[in-house]
C-alpha atoms as a printed R data frame, in Angstrom:
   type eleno elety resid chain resno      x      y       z
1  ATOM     1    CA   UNK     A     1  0.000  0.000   0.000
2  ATOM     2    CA   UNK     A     2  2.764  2.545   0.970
3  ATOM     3    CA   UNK     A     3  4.638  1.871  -2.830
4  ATOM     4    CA   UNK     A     4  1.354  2.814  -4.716
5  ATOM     5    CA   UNK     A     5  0.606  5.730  -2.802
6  ATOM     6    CA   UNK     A     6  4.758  6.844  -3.327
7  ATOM     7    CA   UNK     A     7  3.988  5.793  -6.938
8  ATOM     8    CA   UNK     A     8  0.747  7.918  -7.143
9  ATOM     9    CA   UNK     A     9  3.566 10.687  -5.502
10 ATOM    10    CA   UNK     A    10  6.073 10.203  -8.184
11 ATOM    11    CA   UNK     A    11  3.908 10.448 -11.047
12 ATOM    12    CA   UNK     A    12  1.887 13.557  -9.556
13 ATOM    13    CA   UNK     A    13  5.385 16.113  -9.142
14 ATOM    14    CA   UNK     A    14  6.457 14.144 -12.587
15 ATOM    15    CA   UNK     A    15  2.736 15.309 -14.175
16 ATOM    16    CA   UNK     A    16  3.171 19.187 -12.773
17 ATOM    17    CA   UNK     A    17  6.333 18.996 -14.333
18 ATOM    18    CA   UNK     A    18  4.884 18.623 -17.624
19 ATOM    19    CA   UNK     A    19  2.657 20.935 -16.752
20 ATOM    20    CA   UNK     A    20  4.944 23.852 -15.803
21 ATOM    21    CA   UNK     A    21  7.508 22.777 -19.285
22 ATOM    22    CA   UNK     A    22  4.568 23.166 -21.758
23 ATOM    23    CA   UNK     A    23  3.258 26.296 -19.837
24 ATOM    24    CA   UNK     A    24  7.057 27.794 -20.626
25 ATOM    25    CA   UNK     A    25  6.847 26.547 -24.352
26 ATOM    26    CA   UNK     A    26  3.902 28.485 -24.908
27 ATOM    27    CA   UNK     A    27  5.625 31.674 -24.046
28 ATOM    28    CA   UNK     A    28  8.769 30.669 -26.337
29 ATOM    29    CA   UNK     A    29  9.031 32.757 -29.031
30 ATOM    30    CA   UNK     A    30 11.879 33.239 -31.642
31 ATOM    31    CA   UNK     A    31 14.296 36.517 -30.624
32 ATOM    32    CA   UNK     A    32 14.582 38.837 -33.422
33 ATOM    33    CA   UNK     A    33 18.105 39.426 -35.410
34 ATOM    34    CA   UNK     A    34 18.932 42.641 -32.515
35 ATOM    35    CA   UNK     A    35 18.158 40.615 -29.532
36 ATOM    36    CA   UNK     A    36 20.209 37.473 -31.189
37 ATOM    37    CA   UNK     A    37 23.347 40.150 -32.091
38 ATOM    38    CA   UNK     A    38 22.887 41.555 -28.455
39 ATOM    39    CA   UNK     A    39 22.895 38.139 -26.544
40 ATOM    40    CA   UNK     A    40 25.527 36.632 -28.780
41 ATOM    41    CA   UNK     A    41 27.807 39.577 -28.090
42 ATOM    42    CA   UNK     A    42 27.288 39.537 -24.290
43 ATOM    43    CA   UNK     A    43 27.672 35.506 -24.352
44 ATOM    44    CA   UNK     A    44 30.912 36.088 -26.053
45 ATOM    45    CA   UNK     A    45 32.182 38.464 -24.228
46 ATOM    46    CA   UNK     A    46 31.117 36.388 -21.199
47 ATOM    47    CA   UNK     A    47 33.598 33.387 -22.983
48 ATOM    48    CA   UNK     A    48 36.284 35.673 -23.407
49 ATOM    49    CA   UNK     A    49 35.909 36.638 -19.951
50 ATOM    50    CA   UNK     A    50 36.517 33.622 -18.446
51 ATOM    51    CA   UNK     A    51 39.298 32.496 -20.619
52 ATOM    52    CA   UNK     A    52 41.005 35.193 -19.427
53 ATOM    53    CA   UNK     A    53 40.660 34.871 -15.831
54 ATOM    54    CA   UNK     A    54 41.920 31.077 -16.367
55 ATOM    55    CA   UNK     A    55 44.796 32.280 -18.295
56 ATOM    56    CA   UNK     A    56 45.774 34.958 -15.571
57 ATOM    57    CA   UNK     A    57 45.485 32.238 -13.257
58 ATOM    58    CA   UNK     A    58 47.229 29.913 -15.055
59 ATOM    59    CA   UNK     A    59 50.229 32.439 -15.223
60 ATOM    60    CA   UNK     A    60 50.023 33.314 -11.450
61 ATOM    61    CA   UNK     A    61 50.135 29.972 -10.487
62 ATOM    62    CA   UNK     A    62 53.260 28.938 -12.900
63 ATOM    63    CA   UNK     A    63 55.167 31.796 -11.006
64 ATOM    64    CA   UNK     A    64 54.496 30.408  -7.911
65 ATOM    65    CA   UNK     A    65 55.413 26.675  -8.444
C-alpha cells in the first residue's frame, strides 16, 4: 500500500512537471536578429571573460610553483 501511494507521488510532481515545461513553451518565441546580435555579443564576451581569468590564473600559479 505505501509503494502505490509513493507511486501515485512520483507520477503527480512528474505530471506538474509537464505541466509547468509546456506552460514555458507556450511563451517561447523566436528573438529577433537585434536581440540574437545583443545576446551573442554579451555571451561572447562572457567566454572571453573567463578564458582570461583562467589564463591569468594559469600564469600566477606557474610563477608560484
Amino acid at each position: 500500500m505505501d509503494f502505490s501511494m509513493n507511486l501515485k507521488e512520483k507520477f503527480s510532481g512528474l505530471s506538474s512537471f509537464f505541466v509547468q515545461c509546456r506552460r514555458v513553451w507556450t511563451l517561447l518565441r523566436k528573438p529577433s536578429r537585434d536581440e540574437f546580435k545583443s545576446i551573442s555579443k554579451i555571451s561572447g564576451i562572457g567566454i572571453l571573460l573567463l578564458g582570461l581569468l583562467g589564463f591569468i590564473i594559469a600564469l600566477v600559479l606557474g610563477v608560484f610553483k
